[in-house]
DOPAPA-397491 format. One record per residue (C-alpha): x, y negated, z negated. Coordinates in Angstrom, 3 decimals. Layout:
REM residues N
SITE         px         py         pz
SITE          X          Y          Z
...
***
This chain:
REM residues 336
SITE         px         py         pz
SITE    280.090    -51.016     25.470
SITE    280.248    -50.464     21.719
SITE    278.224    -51.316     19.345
SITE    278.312    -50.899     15.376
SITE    274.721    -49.431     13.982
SITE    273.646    -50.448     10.778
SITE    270.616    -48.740      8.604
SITE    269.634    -49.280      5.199
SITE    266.186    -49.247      5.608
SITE    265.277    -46.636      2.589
SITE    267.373    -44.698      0.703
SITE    270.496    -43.952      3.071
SITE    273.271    -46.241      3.635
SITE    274.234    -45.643      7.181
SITE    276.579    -47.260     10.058
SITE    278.211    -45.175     13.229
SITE    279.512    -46.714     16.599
SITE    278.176    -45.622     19.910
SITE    279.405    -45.979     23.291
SITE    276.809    -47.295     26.465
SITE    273.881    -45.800     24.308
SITE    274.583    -42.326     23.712
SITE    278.210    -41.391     23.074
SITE    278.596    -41.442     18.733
SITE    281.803    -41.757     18.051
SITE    280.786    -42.132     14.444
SITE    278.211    -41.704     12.427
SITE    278.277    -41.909      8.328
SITE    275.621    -41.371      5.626
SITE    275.791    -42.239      2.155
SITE    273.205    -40.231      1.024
SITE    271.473    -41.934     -2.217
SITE    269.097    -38.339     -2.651
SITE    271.069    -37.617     -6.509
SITE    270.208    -41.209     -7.534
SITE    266.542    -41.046     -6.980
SITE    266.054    -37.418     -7.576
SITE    264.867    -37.581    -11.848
SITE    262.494    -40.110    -10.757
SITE    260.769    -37.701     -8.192
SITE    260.610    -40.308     -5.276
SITE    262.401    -43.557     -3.709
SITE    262.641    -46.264     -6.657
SITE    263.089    -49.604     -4.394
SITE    265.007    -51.663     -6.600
SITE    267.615    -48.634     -7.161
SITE    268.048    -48.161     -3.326
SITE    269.161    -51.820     -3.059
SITE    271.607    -51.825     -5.589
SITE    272.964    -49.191     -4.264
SITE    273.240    -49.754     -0.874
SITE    275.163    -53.308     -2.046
SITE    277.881    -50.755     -3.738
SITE    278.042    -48.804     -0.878
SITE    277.523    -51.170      2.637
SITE    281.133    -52.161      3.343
SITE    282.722    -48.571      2.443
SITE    280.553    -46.852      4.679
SITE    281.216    -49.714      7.550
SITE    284.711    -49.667      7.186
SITE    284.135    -45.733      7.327
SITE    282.444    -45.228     10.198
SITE    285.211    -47.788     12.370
SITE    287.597    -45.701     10.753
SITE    286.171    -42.437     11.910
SITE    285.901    -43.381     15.740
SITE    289.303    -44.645     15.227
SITE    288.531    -48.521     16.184
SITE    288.830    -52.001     14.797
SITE    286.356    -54.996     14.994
SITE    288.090    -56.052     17.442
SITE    286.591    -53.437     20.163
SITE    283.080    -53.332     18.969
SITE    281.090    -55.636     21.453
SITE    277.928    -56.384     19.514
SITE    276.370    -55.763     15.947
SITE    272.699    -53.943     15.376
SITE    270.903    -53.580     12.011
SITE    267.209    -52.382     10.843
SITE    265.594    -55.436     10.190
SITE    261.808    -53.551      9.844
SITE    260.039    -51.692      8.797
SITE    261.298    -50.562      5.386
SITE    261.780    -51.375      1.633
SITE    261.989    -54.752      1.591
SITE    264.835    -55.299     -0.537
SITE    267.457    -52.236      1.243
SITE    266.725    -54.065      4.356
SITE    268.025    -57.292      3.292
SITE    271.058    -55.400      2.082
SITE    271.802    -54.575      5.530
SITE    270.764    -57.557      7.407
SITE    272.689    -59.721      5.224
SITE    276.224    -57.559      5.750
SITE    275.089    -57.477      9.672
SITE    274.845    -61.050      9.935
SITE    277.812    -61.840      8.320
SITE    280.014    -59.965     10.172
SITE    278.502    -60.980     13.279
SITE    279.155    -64.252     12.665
SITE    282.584    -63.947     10.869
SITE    283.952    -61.751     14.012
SITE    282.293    -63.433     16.969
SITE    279.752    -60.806     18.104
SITE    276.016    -60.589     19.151
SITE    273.349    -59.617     16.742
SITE    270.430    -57.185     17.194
SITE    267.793    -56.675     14.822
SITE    265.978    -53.304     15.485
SITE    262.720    -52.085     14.473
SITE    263.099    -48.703     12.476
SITE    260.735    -46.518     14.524
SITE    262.351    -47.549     17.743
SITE    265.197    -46.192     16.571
SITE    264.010    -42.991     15.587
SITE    262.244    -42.591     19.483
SITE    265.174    -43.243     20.729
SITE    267.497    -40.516     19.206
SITE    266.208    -37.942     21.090
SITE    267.439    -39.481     24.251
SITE    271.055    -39.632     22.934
SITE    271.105    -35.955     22.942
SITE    268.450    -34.946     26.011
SITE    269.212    -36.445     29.370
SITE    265.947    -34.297     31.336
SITE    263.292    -36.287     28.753
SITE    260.737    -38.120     31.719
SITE    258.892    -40.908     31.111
SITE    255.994    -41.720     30.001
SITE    256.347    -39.266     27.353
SITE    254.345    -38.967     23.921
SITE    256.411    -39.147     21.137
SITE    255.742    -37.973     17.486
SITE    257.055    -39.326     14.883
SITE    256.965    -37.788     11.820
SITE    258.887    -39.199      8.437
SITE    258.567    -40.116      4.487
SITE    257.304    -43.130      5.691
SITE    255.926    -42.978      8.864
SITE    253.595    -40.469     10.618
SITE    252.717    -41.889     14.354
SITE    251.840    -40.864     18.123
SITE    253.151    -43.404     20.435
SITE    253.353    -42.910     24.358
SITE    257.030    -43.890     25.062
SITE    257.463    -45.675     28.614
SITE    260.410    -46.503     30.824
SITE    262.377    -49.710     29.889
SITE    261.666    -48.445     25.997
SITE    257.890    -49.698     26.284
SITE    255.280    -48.531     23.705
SITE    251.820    -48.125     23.497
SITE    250.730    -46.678     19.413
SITE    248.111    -43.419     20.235
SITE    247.351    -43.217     16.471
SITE    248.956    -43.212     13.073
SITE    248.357    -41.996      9.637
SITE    245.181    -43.805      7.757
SITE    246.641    -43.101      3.975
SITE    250.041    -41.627      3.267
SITE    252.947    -40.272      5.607
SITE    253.430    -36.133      6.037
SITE    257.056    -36.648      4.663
SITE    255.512    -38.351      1.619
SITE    253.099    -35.745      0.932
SITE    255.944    -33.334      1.521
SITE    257.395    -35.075     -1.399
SITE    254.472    -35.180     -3.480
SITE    253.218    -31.440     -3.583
SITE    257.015    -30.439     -3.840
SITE    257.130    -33.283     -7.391
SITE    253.190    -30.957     -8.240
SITE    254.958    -27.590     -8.023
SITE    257.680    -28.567     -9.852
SITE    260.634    -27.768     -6.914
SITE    262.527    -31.379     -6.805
SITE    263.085    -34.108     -4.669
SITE    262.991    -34.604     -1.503
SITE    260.419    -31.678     -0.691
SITE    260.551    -31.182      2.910
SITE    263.141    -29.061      2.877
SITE    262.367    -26.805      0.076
SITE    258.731    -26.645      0.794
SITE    259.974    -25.563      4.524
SITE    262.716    -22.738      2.964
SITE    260.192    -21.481      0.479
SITE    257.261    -21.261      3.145
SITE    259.549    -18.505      4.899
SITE    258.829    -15.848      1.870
SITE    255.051    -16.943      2.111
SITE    251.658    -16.215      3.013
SITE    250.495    -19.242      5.450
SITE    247.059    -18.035      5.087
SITE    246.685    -17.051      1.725
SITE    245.088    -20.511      0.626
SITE    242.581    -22.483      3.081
SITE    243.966    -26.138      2.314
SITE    241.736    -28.650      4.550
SITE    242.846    -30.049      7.939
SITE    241.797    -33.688      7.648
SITE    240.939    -35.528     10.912
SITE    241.499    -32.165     13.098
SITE    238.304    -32.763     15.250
SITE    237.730    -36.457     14.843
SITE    239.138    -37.070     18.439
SITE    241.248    -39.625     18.425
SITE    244.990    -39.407     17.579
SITE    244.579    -41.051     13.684
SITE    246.013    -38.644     10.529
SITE    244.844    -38.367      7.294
SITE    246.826    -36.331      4.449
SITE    245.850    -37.703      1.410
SITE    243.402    -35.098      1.012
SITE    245.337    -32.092      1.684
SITE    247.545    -33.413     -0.889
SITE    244.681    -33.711     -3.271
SITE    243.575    -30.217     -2.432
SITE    246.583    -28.974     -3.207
SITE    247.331    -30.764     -6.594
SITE    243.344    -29.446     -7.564
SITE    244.474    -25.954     -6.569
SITE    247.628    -25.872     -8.656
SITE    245.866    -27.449    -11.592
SITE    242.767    -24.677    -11.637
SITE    244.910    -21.826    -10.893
SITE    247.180    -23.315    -13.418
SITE    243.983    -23.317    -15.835
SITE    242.574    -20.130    -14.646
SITE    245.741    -18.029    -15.527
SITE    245.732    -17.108    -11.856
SITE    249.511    -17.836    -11.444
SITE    249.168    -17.993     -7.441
SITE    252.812    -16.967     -5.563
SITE    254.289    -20.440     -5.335
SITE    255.469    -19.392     -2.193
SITE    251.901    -18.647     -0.532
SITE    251.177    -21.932     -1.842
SITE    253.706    -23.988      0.124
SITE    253.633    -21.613      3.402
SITE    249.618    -22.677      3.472
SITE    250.127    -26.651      2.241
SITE    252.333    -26.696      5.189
SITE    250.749    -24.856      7.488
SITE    247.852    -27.457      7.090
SITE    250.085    -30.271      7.859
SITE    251.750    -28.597     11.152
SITE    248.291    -27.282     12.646
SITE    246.942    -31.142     12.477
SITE    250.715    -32.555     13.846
SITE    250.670    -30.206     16.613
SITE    247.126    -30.152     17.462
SITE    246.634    -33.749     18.056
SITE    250.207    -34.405     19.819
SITE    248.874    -31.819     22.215
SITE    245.825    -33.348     22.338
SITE    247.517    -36.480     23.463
SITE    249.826    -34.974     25.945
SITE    247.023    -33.240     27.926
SITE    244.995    -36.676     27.752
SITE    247.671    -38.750     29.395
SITE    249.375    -35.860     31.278
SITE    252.639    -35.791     30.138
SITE    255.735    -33.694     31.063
SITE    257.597    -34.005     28.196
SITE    256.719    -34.207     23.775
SITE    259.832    -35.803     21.785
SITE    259.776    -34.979     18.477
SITE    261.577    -37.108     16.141
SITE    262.077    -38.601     12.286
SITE    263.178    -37.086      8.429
SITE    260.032    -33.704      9.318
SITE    261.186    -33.310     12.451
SITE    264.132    -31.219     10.891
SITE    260.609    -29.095      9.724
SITE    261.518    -25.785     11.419
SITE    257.955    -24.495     11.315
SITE    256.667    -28.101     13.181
SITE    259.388    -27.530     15.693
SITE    258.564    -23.991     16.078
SITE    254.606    -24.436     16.412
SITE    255.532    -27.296     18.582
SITE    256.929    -25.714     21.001
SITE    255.043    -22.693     20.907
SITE    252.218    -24.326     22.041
SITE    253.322    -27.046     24.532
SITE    254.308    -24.216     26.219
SITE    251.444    -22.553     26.820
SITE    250.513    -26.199     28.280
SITE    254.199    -25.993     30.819
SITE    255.179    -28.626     28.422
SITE    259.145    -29.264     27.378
SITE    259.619    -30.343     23.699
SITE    262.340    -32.124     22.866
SITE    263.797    -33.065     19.051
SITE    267.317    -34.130     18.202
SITE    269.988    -33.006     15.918
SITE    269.456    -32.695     12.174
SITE    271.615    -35.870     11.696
SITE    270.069    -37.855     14.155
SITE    266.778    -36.529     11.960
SITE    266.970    -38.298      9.106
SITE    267.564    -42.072      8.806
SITE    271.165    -43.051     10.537
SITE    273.083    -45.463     11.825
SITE    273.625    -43.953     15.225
SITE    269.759    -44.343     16.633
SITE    269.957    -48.262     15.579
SITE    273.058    -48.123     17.487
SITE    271.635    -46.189     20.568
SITE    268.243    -48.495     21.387
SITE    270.777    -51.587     20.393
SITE    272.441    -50.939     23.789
SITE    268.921    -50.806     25.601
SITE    267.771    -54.105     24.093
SITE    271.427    -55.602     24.795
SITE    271.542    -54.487     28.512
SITE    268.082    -55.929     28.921
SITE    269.169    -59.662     27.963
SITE    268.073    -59.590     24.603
SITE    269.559    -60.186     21.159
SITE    269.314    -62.293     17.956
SITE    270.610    -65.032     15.820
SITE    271.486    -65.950     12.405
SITE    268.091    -66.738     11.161
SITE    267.341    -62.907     11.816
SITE    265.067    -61.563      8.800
SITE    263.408    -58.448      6.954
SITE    260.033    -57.681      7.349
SITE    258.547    -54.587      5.108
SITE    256.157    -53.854      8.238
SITE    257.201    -53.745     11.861
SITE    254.589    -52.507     14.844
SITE    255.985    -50.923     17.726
SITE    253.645    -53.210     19.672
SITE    255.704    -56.483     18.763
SITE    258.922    -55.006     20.507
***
């Protein structure tokens, strides 16, 4: 069975086919990270406009890439929530039209779900129940994944997302947009101890996370060594910002694994590319006998192929949706 992924839930335009749930036999971004970059973050209205130029290119694209027409895709998924309101309705509306214009079922898939779900495309040994942490610019969650793609939501961020905050301290030390990935490069030439940011929520136990205050810390740091002539190694500045950030992630997804004996951590979403969260991870679900699992870096980030991948769950389990299928900003796992 094949089915045509759409995603336009933020800032990427993306479609790919995939085969019975896991084979991609495309899978194309239209990455939209020059557009926003002067304004040092997502601007929403921007993001829609541009996914309108972009949707049927990248469509036509990704059938072209896995070499197959309309004609052989069996049903049609799109990201329908959570998201930026207005990008989602950019994809819902080209996913409903060519559902109806060619025939074919229609899926609407909640964002999250989709990011769960890649790791399984890539890792056949993951067991079930599993906890899952999902970690993005948007979303920052610990959800205990069961069989038959049921979820029950551990905890989830109180304030902002560890991608956004990624974001912001990258905009406060002047180094661009998006920051995850030069905060991660330039923490390899630094001093992760050098600076004691704060670990909010470390010791609260339960599985909630806080990082608007080590983002504060941070901008308070820069601004009094800034003041104080101090001039701090930017590079002992990021290795301890993120070190903060990956001693909470890790500490409270282990937390939750011992609690509900799992087997098996999937680690998935835009930080889940981090390579010091995967590398901390893993470090110490070991010591626990504890497999961690993450997926490719372009089944990381927002795409096409995850939406595709749960679409053929939800399909093979009787469900699907009509024309009257809308976008909702929010989405909780709990409603799927």
């Amino acid at each position: 069975m094949k089915i045509l992924g759409i995603d336009t839930s933020c800032d990427e335009t993306a479609a790919a086919v995939v085969e019975n749930g896991r084979t991609v036999l495309s899978n194309v971004i239209a990455s939209q990270i020059k557009d926003h970059q002067e304004y040092g973050g997502v601007v929403p209205e921007l993001a829609s406009r541009k996914h309108i130029e972009a949707i049927n290119y990248i469509v036509k694209r990704s059938l072209d890439e896995a070499n197959l027409s309309f004609n052989d895709i069996d049903a049609i998924a799109v990201t329908n929530r959570p998201g930026l309101i207005g990008a989602l309705l950019v994809g819902v509306a080209a996913a409903k039209s060519l559902a109806y214009s060619h025939n074919l079922p229609l899926l609407g898939i909640n964002h999250i779900e989709g990011h769960i779900y890649a790791n399984y495309m890539v890792h056949e040994t993951i067991t079930f129940p599993h906890i899952c942490l999902t970690v993005s610019g948007g979303h920052t969650l610990l959800v205990e994944v069961y069989e038959g793609w049921k979820y029950k939501v551990l905890g989830t961020t109180q304030d902002d997302a560890a991608g956004e905050v990624y974001d912001k301290v990258a905009k406060y030390l002047g180094l661009g947009f998006p920051g995850g990935r030069i905060i991660d490069e330039l923490s390899q030439e630094g001093n992760p101890t050098a600076i004691d940011f704060p670990r909010p929520m470390l010791h609260s136990g339960d599985y909630q996370f806080s990082f608007s205050g080590i983002k504060t810390a941070v901008r308070y740091f820069i601004e009094k060594d800034n003041k104080n002539g101090m001039n701090s190694k930017i590079e002992d500045i990021a290795a301890s910002f993120q070190a903060a950030v990956v001693d909470v992630l890790v500490a409270k997804t282990i937390q939750a694994a011992k609690a509900n004996s799992s087997r098996s951590i999937t680690l998935t979403g835009g930080v889940a590319a981090n390579s010091e969260l995967r590398s901390s991870l893993t470090v110490v679900a070991d010591e626990i006998d504890v497999k961690v699992y993450y997926p490719p870096i372009k089944l990381c980030t927002d795409n096409g192929a995850m939406i595709a991948g749960i679409a053929y769950e939800k399909y093979t389990q009787g469900l699907k949706d009509n024309l009257s299928l809308n976008a909702a900003a929010n989405g909780s796992l709990v409603d799927v």
